[in-house]
C-alpha positions as CSV (number, residue, x, y, z in Angstrom):
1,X,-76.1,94.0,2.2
2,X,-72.6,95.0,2.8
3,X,-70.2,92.5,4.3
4,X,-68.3,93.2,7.5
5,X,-64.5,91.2,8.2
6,X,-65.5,89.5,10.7
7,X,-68.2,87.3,8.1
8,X,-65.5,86.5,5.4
9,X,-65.4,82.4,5.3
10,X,-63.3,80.5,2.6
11,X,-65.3,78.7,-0.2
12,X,-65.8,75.3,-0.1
13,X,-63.5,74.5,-2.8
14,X,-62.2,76.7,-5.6
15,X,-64.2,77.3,-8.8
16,X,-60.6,78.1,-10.6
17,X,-59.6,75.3,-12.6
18,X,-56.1,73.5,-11.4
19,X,-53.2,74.2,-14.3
20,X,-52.8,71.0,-16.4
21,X,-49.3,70.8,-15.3
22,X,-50.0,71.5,-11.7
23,X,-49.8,67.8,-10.6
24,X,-46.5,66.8,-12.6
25,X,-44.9,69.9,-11.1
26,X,-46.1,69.2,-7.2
27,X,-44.8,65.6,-8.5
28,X,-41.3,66.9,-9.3
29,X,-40.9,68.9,-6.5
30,X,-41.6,66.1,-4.6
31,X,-39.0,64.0,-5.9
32,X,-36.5,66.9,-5.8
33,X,-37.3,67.4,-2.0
34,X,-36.2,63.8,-1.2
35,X,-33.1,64.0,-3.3
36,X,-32.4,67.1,-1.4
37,X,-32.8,65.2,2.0
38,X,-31.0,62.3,1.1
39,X,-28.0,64.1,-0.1
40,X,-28.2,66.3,3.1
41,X,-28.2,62.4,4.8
42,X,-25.3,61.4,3.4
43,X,-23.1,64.9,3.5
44,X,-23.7,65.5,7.5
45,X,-22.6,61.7,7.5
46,X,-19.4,61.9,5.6
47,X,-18.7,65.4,7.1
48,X,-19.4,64.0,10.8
49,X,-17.5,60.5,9.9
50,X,-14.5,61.9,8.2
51,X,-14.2,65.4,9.3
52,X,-15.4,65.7,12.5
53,X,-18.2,68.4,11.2
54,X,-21.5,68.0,12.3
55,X,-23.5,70.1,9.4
56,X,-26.5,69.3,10.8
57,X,-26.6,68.3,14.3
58,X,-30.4,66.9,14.2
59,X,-29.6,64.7,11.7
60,X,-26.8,62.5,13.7
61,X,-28.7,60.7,16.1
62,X,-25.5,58.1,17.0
63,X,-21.8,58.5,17.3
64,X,-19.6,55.6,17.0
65,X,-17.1,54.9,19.8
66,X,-14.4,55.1,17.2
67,X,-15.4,58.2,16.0
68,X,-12.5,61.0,16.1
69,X,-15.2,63.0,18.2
70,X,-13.6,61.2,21.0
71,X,-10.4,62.9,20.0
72,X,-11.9,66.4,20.4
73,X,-14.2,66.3,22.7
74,X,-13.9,64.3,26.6
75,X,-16.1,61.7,27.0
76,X,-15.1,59.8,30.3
77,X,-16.8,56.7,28.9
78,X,-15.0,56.5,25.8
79,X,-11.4,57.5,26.7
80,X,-10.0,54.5,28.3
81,X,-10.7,52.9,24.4
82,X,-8.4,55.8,23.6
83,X,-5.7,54.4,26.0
84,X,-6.2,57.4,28.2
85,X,-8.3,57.4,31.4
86,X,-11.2,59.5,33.0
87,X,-8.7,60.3,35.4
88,X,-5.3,62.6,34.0
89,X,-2.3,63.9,35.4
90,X,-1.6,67.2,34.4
91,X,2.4,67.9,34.2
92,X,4.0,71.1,33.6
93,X,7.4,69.8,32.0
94,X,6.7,68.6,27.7
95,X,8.7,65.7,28.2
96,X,6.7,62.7,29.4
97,X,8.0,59.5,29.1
98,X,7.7,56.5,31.4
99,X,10.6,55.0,34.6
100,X,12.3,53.2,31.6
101,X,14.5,52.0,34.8
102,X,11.1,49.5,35.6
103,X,11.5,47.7,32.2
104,X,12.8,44.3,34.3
105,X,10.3,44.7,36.6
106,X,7.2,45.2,34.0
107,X,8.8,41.9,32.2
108,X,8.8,40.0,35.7
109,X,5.3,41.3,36.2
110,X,4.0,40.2,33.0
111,X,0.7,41.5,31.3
112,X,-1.5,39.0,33.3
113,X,-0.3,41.1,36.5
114,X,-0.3,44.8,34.6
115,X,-4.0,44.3,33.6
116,X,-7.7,42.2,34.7
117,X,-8.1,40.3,32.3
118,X,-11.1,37.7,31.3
119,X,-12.0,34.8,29.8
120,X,-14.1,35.6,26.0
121,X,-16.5,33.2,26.0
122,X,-16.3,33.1,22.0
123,X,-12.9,32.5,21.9
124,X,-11.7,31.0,25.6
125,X,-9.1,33.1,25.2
126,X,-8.0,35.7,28.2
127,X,-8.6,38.9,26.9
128,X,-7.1,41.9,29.1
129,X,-8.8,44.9,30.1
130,X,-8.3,48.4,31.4
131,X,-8.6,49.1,34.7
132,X,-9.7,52.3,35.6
133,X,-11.4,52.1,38.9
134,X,-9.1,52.4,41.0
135,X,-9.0,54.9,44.0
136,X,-7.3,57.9,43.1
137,X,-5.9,60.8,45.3
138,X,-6.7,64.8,44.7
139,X,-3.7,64.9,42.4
140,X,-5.5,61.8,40.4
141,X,-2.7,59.0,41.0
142,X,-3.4,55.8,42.1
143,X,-3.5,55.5,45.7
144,X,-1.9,52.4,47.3
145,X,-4.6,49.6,48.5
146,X,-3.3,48.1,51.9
147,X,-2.1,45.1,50.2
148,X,0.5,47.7,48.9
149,X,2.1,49.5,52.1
150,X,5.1,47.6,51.3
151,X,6.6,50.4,49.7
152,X,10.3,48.8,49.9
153,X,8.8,46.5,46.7
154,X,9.9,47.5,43.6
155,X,7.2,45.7,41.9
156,X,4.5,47.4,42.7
157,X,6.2,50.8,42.4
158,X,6.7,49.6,38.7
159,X,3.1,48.3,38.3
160,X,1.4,51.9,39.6
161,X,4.1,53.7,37.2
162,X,2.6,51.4,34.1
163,X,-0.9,52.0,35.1
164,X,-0.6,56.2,35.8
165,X,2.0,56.4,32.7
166,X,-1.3,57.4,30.6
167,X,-2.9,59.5,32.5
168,X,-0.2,62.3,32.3
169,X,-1.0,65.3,30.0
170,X,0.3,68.5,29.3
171,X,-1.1,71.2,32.0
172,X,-3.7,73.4,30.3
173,X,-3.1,76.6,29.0
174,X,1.1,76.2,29.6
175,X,2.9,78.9,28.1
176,X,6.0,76.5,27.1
177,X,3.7,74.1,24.9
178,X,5.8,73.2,22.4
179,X,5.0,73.4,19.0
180,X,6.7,69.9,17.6
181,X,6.1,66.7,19.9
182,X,8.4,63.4,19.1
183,X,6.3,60.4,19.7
184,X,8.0,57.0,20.4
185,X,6.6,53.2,22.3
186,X,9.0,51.0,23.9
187,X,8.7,47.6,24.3
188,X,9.9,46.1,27.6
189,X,9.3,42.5,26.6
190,X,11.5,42.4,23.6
191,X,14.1,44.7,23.8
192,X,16.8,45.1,26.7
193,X,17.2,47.7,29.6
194,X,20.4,49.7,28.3
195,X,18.7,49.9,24.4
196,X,15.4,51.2,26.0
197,X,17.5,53.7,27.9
198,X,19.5,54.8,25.3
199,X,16.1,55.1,23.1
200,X,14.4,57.6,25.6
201,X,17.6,59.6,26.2
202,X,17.8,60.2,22.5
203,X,14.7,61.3,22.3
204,X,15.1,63.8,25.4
205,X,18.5,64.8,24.8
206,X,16.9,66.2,20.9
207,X,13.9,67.7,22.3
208,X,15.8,69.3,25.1
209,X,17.9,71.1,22.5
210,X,15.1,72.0,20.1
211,X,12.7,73.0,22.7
212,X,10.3,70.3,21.9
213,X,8.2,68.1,23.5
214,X,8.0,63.7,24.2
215,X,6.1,62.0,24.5
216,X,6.3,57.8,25.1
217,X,4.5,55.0,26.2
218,X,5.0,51.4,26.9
219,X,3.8,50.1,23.6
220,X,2.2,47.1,25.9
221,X,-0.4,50.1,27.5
222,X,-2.1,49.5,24.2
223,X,-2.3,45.5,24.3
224,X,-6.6,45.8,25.6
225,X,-7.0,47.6,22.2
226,X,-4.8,45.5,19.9
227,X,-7.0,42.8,21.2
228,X,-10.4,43.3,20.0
229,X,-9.4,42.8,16.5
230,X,-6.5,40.4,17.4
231,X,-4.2,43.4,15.4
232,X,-0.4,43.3,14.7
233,X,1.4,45.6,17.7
234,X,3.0,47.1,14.8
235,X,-0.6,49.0,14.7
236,X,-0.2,50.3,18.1
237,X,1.8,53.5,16.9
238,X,-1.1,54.6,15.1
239,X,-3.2,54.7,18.7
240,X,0.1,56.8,20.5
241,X,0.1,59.3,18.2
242,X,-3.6,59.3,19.1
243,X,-3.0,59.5,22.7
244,X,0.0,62.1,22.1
245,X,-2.4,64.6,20.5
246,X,-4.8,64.4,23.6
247,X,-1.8,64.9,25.7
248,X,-0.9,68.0,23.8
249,X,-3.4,69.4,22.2
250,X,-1.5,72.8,21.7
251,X,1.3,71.0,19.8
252,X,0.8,71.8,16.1
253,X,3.0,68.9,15.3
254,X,3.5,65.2,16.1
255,X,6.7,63.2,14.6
256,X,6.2,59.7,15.5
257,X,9.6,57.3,15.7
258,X,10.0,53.6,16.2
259,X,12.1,52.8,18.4
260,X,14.6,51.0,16.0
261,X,15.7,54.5,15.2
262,X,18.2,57.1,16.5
263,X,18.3,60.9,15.7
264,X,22.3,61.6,15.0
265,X,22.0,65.0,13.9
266,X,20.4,66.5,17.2
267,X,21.8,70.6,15.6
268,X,18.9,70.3,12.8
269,X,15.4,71.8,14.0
270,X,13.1,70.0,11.9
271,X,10.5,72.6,12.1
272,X,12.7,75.0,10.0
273,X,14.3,72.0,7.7
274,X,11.4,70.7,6.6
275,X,8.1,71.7,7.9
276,X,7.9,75.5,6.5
277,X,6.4,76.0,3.5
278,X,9.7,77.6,2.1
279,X,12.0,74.1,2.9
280,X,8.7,71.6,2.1
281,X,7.8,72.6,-0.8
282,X,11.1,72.0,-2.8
283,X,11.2,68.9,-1.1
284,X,7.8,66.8,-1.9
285,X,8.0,64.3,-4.6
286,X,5.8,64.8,-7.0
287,X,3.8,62.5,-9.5
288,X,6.0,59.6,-7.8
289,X,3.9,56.4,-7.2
290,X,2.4,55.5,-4.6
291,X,4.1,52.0,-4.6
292,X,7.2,52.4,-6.2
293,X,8.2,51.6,-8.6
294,X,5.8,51.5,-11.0
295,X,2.3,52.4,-9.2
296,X,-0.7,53.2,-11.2
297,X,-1.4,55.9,-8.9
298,X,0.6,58.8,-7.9
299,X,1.4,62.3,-5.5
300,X,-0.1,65.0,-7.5
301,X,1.9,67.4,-9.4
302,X,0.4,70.5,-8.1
303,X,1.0,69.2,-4.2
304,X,1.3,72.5,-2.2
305,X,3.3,72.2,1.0
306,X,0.7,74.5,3.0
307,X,-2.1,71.6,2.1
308,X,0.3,68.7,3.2
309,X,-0.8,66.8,6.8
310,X,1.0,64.1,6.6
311,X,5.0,63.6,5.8
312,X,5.8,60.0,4.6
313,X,8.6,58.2,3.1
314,X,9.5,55.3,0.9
315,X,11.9,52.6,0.5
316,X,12.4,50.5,-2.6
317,X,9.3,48.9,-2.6
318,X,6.9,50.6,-0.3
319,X,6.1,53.2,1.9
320,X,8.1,53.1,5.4
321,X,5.9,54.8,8.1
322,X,8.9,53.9,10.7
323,X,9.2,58.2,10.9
324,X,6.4,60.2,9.9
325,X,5.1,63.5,10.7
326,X,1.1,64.6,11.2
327,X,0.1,67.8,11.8
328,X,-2.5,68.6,14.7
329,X,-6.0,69.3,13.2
330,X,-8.7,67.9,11.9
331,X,-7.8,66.9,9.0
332,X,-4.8,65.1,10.2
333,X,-6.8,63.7,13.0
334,X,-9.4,62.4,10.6
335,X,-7.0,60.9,8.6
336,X,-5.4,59.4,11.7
337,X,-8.4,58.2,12.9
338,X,-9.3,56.7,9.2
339,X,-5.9,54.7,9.1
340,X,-6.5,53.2,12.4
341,X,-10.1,51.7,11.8
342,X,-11.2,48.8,12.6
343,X,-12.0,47.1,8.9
344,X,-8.0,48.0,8.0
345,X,-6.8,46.4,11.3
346,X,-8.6,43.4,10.7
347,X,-7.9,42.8,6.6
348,X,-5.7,39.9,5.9
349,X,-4.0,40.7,2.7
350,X,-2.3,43.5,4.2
351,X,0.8,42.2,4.4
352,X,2.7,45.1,6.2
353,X,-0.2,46.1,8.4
354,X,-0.2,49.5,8.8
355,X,1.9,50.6,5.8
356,X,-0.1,48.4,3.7
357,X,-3.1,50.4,5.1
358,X,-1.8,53.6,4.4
359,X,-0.9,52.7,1.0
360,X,-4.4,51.9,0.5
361,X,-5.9,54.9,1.4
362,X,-4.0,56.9,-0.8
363,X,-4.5,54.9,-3.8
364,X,-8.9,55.3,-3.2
365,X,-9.1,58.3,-1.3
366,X,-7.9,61.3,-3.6
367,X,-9.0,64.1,-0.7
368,X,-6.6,62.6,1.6
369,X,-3.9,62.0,-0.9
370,X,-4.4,65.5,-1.7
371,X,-3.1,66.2,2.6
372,X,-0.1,64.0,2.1
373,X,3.1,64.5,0.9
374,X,6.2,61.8,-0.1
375,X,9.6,63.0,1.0
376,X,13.1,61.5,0.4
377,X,13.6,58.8,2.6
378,X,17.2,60.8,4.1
379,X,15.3,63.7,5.3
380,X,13.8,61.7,8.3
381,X,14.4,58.0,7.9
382,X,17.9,56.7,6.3
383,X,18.3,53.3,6.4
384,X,21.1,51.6,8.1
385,X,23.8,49.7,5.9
386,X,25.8,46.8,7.2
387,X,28.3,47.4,4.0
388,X,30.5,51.2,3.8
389,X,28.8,53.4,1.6
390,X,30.8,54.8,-0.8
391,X,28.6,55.7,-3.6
392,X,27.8,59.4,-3.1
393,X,24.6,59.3,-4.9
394,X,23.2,57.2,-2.7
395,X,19.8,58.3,-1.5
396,X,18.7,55.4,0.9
397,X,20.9,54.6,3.2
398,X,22.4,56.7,6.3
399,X,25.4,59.1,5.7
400,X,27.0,61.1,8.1
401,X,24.7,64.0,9.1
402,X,21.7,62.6,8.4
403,X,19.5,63.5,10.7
404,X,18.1,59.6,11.7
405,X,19.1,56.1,11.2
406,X,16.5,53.6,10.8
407,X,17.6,49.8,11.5
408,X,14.1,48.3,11.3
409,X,14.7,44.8,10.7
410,X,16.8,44.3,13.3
411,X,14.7,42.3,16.1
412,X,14.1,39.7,13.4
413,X,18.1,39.3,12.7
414,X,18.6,39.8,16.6
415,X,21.0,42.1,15.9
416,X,19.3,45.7,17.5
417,X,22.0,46.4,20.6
418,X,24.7,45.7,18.4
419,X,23.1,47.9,16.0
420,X,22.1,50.4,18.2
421,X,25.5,50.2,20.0
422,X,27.8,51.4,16.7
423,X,25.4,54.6,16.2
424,X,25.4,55.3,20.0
425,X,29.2,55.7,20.1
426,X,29.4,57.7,17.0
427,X,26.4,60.4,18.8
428,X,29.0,59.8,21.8
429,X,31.9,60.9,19.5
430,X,30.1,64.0,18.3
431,X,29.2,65.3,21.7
């Protein structure tokens, strides 16, 4: 009797014999499949960790506050651990900088009347907080409670300048973005008004002539984060240049400057003197070590400018990150991000904080030694000398028409205005 379709039903089991080696190879491909998983695991999490790349979104199921997602994408909840707010100001002009005028004022104030603050119950410490609940206006700035119709007090003009200082960002979408953004923190508590001032209008004055952008802070906006891991301030530059890129995210570069610094050569654009391809390449040191003078490991010989991210110099004896330059990507966002983690902030034999942090990196972390290059210190970062110098082979110190004179070093000689004062006659001089 023929068979129709429809009646077709599979056997009960197969009378085929099963291959000898079918078991060991179902076996293998077993194993292989987990291998396969767990290095898929561990790629999306270096990738998502590192680089910002989510290879395969299902398998991140968290993302740490620190992350440098929080760099790319908004998240309201997460910026004010940023030092930015759920709340911005968009500007139109690229120079943003803070009433440097208020400095006497935020010192009056103090922190315990800038911020809320708390007591930890771990520590019985006060622990200060950000505040970012207060009632805004349509143009998001803080709009003055009644206890604040006094508007004859300078005190609390100073205090809602502090608190709105971070919220300003570069208007979206601006056709005068610049391309190069100089990044500096003062610090009202330590330094005087007329160094401050002199500070911010060196930075402005440069900018103004290169067609750049600025962008400072008070470095004590940053105290609430310095806090959780009881961190150096010296860290807190690490967190601006953070808060700069948010603040221009067009800006393809960021050149950070303490504030113990003074450009003297404001004719020099630093995009076309060191920052092409053409006047970088010439320029990067290579096989030098990483701490001079006899390191173990060293910048690689085949260093190619268009792979650099990061610009660094060295002194004697170690790496100076007093002037640096990052560019705007992901790559130097992740390695921003990386430098400023939590477990470097809170290791104790790193004796020069963030330079000892940076040093570490590159020693362990060939990819992102690979995205940095070493520089001569005189490009970007000559050292002050209290002595003439007349040896011309000198390739430390500051010369005439350098482009910046470091004096780090001064606040612990109290010496800075002094300092600060020769150099500012001398740009007087010139102009």
């Amino acid at each position: 009797m023929k068979e129709k379709n429809g009646d077709l039903r599979p056997r009960a089991s197969s009378s085929l014999p099963v291959p000898v080696n079918f078991n060991s190879f179902r076996k293998q491909n077993k194993k292989s499949l987990l291998i396969l998983v767990l290095i898929l695991f561990l790629l999306n999490f270096v990738t998502s960790k590192f680089l910002n790349l989510r290879l395969f979104p299902f398998l991140s199921y968290y993302s740490k506050k620190s992350s440098i997602s929080n760099l790319l994408y908004t998240n309201p909840q997460l910026l004010s651990e940023h030092g930015l707010s759920r709340s911005e100001i968009e500007v139109t002009s690229p120079l943003i900088f803070p009433s440097v005028e208020n400095a006497p004022l935020l010192r009056e104030l103090t922190l315990k009347n800038l911020f809320k603050s708390k007591i930890d119950p771990k520590t019985q410490k006060s622990v200060f907080l950000y505040d970012d609940e207060e009632e805004i206006n349509s143009e998001n700035e803080i709009k003055e409670s009644p206890s604040d119709y006094d508007t004859s007090n300078p005190l609390i003009k100073a205090k809602k300048n502090f608190k709105e200082q971070g919220r300003r960002i570069l208007q979206k979408n601006l056709k005068n973005s610049p391309e190069l953004v100089i990044v500096t923190g003062l610090d009202f508590e330590n330094y005087e008004l007329t160094y401050l001032t002199r500070v911010a209008q060196n930075r402005v004055d440069y900018a103004q002539k290169q067609n750049y952008g600025v962008y400072i802070r008070w470095l004590q906006e940053f105290i609430p984060i310095m806090q959780d891991t009881e961190s150096d301030t010296r860290w807190i530059k690490l967190f601006l240049v953070r808060a700069a890129m948010h603040a221009f995210p067009d800006a393809k570069y960021f050149w950070y400057l303490d504030q113990d610094t003074l450009i003297m050569n404001q004719d020099i654009d630093l995009i076309s003197y060191i920052l092409t391809p053409d006047a970088l390449d010439p320029i990067i040191i290579k096989e030098q070590p990483i701490i001079p003078q006899n390191g173990l490991i060293k910048t690689y010989k085949n260093s190619r400018a268009e792979n650099v991210r990061l610009i660094l110099t060295q002194t004697d004896t170690k790496i100076d990150s007093s002037s640096f330059i990052i560019v705007n990507d992901v790559y130097g966002k992740s390695l921003l991000e990386f430098w400023s983690d939590p477990l470097f902030r809170t290791y104790t034999n790193f004796p020069y904080f963030e330079e000892s942090a940076i040093t570490h990196i590159l020693q362990w972390h060939p990819v992102l030694l690979s995205k940095t290059a070493i520089i001569p210190i005189k490009t970007i970062n000559s050292v002050h000398s209290a002595l003439e110098i007349k040896d011309q082979t000198d390739t430390l110190h500051y010369t005439d028409k350098d482009l910046v004179v470091n004096f780090r070093g001064c606040s612990d000689q109290k010496n800075c205005d002094e300092i600060q004062n020769e150099y500012w006659n001398i740009l007087k001089n010139k102009n």
